[in-house]
Chimera marker file (.cmm) of the C-alpha trace (Angstrom):
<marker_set name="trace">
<marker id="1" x="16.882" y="2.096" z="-14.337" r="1" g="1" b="0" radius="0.5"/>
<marker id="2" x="16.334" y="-0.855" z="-11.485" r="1" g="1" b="0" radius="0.5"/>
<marker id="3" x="13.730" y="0.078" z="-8.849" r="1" g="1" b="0" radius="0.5"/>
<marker id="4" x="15.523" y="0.288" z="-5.736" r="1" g="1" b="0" radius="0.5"/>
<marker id="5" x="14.033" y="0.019" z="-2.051" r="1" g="1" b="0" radius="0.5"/>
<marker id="6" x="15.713" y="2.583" z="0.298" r="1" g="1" b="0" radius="0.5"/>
<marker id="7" x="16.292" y="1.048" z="3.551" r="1" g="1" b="0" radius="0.5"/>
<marker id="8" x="14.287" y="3.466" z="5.662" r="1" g="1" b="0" radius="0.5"/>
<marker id="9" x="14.788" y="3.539" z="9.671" r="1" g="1" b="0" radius="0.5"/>
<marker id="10" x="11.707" y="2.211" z="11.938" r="1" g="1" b="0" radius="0.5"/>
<marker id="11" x="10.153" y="4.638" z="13.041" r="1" g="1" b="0" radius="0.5"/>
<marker id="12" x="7.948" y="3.539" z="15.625" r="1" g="1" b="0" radius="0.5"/>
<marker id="13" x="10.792" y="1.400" z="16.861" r="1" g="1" b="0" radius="0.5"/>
<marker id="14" x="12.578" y="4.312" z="17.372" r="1" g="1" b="0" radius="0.5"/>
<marker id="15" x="9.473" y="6.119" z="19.598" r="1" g="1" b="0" radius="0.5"/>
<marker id="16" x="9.610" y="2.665" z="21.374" r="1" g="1" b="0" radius="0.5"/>
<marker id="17" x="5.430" y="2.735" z="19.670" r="1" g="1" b="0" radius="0.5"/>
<marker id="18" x="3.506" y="0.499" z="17.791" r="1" g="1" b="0" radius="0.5"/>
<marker id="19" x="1.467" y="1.090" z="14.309" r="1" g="1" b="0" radius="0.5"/>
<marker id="20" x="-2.105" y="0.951" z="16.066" r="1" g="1" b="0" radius="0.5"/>
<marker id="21" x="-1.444" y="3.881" z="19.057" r="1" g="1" b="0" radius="0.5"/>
<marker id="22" x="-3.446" y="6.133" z="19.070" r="1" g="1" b="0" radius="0.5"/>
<marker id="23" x="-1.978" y="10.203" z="18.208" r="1" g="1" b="0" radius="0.5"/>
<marker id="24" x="-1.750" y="11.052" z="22.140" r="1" g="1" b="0" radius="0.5"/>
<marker id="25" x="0.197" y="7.794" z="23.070" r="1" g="1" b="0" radius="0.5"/>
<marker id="26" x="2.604" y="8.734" z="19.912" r="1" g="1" b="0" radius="0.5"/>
<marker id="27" x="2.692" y="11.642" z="21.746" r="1" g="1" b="0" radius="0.5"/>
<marker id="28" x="3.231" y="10.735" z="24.765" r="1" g="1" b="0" radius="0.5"/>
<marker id="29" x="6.179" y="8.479" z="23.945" r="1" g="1" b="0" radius="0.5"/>
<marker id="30" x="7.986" y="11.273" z="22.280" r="1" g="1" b="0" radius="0.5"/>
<marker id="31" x="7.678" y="13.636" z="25.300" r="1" g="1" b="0" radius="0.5"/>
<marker id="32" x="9.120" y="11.155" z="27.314" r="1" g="1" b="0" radius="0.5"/>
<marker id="33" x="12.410" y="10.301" z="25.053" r="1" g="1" b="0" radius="0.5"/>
<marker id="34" x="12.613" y="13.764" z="24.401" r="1" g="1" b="0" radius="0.5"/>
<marker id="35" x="12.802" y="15.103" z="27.691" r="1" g="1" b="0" radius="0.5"/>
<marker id="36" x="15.456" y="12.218" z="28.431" r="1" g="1" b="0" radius="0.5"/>
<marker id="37" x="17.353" y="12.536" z="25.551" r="1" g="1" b="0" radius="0.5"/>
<marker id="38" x="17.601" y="16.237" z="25.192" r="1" g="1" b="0" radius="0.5"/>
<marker id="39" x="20.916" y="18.310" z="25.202" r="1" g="1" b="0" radius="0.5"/>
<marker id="40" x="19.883" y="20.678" z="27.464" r="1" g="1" b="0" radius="0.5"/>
<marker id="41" x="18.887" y="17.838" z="29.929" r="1" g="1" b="0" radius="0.5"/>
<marker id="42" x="21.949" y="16.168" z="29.873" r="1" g="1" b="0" radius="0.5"/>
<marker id="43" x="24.783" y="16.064" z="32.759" r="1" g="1" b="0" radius="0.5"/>
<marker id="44" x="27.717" y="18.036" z="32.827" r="1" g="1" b="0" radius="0.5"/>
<marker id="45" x="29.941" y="15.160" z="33.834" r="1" g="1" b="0" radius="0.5"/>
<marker id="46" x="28.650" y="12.912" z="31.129" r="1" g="1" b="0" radius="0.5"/>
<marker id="47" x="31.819" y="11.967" z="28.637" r="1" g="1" b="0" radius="0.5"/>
<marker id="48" x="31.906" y="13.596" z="25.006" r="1" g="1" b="0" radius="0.5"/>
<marker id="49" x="31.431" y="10.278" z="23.500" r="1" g="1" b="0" radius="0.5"/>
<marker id="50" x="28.327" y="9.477" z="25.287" r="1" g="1" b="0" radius="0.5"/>
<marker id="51" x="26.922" y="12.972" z="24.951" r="1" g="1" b="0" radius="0.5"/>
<marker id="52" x="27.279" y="13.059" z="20.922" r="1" g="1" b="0" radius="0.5"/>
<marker id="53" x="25.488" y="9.534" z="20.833" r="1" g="1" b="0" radius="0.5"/>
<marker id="54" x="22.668" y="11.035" z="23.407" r="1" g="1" b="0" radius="0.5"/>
<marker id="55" x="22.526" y="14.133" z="20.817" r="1" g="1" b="0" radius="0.5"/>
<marker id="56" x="22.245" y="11.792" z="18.097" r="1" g="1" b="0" radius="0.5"/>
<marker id="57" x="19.540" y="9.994" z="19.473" r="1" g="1" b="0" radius="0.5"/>
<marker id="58" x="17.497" y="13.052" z="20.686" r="1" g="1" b="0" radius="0.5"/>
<marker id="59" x="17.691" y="14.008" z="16.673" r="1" g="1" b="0" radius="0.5"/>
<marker id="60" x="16.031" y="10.635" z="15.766" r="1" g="1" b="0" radius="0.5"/>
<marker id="61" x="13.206" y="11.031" z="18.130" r="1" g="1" b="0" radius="0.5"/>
<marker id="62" x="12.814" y="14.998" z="16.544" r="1" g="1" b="0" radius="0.5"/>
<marker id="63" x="13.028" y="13.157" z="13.266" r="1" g="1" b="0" radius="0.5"/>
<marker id="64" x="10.041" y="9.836" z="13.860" r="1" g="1" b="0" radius="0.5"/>
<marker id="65" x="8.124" y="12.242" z="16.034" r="1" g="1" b="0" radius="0.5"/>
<marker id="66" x="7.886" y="14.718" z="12.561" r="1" g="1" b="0" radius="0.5"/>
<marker id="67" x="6.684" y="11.593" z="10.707" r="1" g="1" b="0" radius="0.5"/>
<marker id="68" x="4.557" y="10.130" z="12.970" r="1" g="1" b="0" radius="0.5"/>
<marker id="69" x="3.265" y="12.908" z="14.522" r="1" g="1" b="0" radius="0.5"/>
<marker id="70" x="1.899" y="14.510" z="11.457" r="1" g="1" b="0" radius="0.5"/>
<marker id="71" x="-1.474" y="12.962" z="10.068" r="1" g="1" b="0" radius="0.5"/>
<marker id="72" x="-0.583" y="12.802" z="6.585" r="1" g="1" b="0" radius="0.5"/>
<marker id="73" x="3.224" y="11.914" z="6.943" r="1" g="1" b="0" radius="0.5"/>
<marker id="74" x="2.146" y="9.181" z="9.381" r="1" g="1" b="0" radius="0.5"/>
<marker id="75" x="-0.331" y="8.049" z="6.614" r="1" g="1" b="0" radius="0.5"/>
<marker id="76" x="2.156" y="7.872" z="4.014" r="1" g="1" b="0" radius="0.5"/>
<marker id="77" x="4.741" y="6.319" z="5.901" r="1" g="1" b="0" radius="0.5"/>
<marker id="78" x="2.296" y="3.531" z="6.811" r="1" g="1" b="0" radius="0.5"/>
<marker id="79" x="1.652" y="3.063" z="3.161" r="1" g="1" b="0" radius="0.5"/>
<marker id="80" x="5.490" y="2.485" z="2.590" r="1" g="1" b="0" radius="0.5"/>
<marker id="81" x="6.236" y="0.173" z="5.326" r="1" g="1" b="0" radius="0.5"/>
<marker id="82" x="3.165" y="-1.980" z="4.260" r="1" g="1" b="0" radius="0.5"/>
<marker id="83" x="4.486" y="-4.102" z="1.663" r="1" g="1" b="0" radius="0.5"/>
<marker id="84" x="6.011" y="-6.483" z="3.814" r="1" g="1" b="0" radius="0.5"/>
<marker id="85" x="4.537" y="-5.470" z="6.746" r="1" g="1" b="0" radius="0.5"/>
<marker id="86" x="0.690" y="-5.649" z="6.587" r="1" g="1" b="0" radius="0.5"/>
<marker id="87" x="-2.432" y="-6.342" z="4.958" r="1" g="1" b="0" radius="0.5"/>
<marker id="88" x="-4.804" y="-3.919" z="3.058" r="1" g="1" b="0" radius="0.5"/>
<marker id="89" x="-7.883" y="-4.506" z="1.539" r="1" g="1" b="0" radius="0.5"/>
<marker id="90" x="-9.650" y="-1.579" z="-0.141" r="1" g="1" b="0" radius="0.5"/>
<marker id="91" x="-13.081" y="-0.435" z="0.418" r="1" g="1" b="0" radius="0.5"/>
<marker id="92" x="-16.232" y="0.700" z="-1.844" r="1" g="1" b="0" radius="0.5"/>
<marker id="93" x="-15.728" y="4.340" z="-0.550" r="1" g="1" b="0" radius="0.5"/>
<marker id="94" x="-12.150" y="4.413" z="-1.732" r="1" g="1" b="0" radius="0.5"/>
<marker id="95" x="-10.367" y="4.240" z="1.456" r="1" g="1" b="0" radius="0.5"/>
<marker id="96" x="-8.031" y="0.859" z="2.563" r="1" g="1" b="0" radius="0.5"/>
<marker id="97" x="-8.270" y="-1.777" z="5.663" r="1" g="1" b="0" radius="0.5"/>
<marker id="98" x="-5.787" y="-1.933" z="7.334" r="1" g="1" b="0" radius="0.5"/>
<marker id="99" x="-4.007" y="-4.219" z="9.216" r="1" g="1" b="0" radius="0.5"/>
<marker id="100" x="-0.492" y="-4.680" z="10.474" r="1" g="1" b="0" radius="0.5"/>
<marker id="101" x="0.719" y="-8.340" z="10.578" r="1" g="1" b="0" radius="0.5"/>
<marker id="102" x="1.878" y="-8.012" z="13.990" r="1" g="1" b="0" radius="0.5"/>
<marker id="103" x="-1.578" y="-7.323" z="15.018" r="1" g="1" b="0" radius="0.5"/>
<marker id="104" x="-3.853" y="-10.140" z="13.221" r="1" g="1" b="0" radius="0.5"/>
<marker id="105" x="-3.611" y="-11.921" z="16.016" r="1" g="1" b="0" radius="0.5"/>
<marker id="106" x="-4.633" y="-8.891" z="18.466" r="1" g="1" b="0" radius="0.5"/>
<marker id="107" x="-7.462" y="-7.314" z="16.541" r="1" g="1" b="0" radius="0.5"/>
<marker id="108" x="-10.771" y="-8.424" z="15.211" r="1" g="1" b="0" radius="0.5"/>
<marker id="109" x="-12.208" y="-5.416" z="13.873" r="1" g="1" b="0" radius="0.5"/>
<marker id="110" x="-10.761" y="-3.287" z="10.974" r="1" g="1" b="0" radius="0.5"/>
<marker id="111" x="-12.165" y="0.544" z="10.311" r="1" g="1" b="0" radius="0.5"/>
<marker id="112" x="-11.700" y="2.266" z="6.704" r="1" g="1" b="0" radius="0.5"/>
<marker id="113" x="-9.232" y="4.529" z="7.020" r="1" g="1" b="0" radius="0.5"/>
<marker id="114" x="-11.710" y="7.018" z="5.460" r="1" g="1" b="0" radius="0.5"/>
<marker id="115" x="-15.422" y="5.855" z="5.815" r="1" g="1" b="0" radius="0.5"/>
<marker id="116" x="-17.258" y="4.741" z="9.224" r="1" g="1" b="0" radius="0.5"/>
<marker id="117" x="-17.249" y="1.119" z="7.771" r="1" g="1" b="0" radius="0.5"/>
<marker id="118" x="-15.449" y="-1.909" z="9.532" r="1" g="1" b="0" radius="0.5"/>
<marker id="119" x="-14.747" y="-5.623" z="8.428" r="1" g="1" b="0" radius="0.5"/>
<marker id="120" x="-14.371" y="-8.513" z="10.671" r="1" g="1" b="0" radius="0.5"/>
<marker id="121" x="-10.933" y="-10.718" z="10.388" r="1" g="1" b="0" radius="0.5"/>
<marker id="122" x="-11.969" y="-14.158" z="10.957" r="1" g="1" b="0" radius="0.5"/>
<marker id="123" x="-8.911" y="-16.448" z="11.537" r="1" g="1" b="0" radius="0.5"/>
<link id1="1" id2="2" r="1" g="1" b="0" radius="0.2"/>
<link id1="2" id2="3" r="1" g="1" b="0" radius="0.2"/>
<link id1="3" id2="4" r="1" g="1" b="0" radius="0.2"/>
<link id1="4" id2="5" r="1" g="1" b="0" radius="0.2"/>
<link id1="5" id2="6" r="1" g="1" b="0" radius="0.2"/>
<link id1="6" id2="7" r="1" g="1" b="0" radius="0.2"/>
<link id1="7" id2="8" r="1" g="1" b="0" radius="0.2"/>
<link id1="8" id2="9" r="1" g="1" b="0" radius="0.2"/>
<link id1="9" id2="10" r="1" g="1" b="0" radius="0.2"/>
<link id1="10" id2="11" r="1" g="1" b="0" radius="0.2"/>
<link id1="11" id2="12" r="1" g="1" b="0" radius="0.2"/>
<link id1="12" id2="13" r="1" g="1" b="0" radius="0.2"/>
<link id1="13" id2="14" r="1" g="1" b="0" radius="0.2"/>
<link id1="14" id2="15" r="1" g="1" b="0" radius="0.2"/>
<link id1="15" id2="16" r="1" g="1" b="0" radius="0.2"/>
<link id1="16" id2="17" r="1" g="1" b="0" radius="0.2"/>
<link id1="17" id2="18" r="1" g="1" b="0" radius="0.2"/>
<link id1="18" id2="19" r="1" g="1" b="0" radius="0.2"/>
<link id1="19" id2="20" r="1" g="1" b="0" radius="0.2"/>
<link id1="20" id2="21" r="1" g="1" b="0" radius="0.2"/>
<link id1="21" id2="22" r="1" g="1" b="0" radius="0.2"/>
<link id1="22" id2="23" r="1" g="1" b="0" radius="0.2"/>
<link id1="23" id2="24" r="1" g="1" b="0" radius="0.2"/>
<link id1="24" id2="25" r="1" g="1" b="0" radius="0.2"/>
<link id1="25" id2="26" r="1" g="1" b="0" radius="0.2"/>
<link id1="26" id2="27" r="1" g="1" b="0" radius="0.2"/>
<link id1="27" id2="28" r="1" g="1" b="0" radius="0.2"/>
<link id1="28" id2="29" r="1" g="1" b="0" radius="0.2"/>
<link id1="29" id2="30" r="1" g="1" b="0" radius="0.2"/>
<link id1="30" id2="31" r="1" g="1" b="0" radius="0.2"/>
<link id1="31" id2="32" r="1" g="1" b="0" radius="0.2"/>
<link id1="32" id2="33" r="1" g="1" b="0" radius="0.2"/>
<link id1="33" id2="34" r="1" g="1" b="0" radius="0.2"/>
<link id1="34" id2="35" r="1" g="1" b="0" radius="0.2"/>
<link id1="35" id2="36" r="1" g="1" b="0" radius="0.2"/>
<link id1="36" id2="37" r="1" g="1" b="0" radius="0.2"/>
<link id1="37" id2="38" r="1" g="1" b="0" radius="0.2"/>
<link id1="38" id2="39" r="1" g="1" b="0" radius="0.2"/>
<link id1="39" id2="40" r="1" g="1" b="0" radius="0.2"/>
<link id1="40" id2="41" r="1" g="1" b="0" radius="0.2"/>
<link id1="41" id2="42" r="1" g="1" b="0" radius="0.2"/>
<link id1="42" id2="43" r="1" g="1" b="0" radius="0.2"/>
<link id1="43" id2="44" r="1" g="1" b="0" radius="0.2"/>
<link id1="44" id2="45" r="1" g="1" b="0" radius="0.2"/>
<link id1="45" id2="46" r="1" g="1" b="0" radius="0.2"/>
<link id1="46" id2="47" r="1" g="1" b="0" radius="0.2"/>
<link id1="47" id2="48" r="1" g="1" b="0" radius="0.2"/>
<link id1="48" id2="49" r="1" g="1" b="0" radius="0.2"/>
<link id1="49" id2="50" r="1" g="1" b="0" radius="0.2"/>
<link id1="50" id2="51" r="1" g="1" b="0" radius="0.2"/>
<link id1="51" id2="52" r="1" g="1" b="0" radius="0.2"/>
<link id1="52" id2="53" r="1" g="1" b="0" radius="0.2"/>
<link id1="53" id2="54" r="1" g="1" b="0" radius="0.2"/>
<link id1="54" id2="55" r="1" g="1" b="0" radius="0.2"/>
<link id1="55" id2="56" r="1" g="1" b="0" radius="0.2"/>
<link id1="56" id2="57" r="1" g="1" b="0" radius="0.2"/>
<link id1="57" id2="58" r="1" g="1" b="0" radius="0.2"/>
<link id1="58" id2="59" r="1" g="1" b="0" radius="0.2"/>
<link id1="59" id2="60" r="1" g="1" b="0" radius="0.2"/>
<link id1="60" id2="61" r="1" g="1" b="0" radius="0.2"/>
<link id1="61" id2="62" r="1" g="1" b="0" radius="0.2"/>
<link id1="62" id2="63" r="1" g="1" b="0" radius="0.2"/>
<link id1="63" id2="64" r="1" g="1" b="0" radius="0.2"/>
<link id1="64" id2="65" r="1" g="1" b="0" radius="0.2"/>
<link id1="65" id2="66" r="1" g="1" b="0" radius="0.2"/>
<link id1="66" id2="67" r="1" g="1" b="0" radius="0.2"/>
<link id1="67" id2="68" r="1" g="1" b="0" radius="0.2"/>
<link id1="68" id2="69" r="1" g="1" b="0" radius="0.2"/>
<link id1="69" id2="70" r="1" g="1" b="0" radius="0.2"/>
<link id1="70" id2="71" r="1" g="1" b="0" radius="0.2"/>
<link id1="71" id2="72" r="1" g="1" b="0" radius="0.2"/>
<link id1="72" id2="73" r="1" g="1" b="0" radius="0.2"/>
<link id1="73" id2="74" r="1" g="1" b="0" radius="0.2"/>
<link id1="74" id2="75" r="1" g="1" b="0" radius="0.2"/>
<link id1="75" id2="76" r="1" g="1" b="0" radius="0.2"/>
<link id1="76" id2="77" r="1" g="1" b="0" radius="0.2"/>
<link id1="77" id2="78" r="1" g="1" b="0" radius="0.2"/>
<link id1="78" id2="79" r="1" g="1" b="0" radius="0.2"/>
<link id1="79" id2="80" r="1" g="1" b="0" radius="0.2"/>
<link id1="80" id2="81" r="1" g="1" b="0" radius="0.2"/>
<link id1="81" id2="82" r="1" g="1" b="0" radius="0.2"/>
<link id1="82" id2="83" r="1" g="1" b="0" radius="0.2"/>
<link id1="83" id2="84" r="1" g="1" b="0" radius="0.2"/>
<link id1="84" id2="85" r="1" g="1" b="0" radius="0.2"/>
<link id1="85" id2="86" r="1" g="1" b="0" radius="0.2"/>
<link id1="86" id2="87" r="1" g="1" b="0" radius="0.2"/>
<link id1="87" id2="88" r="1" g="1" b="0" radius="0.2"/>
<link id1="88" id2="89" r="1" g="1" b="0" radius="0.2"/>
<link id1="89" id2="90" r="1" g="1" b="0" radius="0.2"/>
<link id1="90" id2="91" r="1" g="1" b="0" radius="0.2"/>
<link id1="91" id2="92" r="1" g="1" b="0" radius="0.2"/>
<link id1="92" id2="93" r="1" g="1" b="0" radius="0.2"/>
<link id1="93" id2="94" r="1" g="1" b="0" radius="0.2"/>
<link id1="94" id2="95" r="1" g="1" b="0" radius="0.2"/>
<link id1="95" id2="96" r="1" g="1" b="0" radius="0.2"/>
<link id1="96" id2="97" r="1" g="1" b="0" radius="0.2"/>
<link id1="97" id2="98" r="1" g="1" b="0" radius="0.2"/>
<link id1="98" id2="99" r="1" g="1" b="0" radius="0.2"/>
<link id1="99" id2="100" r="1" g="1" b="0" radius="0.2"/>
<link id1="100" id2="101" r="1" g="1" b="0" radius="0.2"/>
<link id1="101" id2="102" r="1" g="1" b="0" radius="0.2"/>
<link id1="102" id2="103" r="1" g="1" b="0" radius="0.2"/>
<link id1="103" id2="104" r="1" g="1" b="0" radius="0.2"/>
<link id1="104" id2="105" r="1" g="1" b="0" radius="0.2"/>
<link id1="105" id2="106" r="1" g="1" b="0" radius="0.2"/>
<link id1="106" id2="107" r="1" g="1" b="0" radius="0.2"/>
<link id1="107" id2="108" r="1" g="1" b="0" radius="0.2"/>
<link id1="108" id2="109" r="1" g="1" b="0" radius="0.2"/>
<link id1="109" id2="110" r="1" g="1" b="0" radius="0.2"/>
<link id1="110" id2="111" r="1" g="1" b="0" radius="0.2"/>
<link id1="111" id2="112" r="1" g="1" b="0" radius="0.2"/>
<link id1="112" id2="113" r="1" g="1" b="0" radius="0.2"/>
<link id1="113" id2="114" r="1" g="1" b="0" radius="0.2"/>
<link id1="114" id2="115" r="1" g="1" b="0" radius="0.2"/>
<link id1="115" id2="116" r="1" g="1" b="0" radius="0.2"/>
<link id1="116" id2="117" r="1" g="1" b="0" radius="0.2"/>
<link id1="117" id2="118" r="1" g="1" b="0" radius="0.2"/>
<link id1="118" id2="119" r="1" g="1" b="0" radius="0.2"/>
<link id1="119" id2="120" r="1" g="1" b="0" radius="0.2"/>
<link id1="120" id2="121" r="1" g="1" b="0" radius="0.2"/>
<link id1="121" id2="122" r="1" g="1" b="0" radius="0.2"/>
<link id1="122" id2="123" r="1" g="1" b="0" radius="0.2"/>
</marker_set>
């Protein structure tokens, strides 16, 4: 049997968030969409078609907000999207460094995901 890759949806793309915010501005960001995107929020004048794709996208905030929202899901998700999409290096306590490409450029200082130790990216 062939090892597929399921095509998973971005997350933090939908949250409009990036890997490296911190749990409150994940929250944040989902209050906000949420409270725009709601059903109950909506207009009554608003056409069908626009309300089922406003419904639709209130469910996909419900659904990355679950993920990301959630220590553990968060974690694992991370782990899945890093493949292509980040660097890890793993350290003597048996936790990973962890970097997201997109943010080499950004950050200098990597913390263990489950010590107090950091490593310095020199580029």
């Amino acid at each position: 049997m062939a090892c597929e890759r399921i095509i998973q949806k971005d997350w933090y793309k939908i949250l409009g968030a990036k890997p490296s915010d911190s749990p409150a501005e994940l929250k944040r960001k989902y209050q906000k969409l949420a409270l725009l995107y709601h059903p109950d929020k909506q207009k009554a004048d608003v056409p069908a078609g626009e309300v089922e794709e406003r419904v639709q996208r209130f469910i996909e905030i419900d659904q990355a907000w679950k993920i990301l929202g959630n220590e553990e899901t968060k974690k694992e998700y991370d782990l899945q999207q890093c493949d292509e999409q980040c660097y890890t290096l793993s350290c003597r306590c048996g936790g990973n460094y962890t970097v997201f490409k997109s943010e080499t450029r950004d950050v200098s200082l990597v913390c263990c995901d489950t010590c107090s130790l950091v490593i310095e990216i020199l580029q």
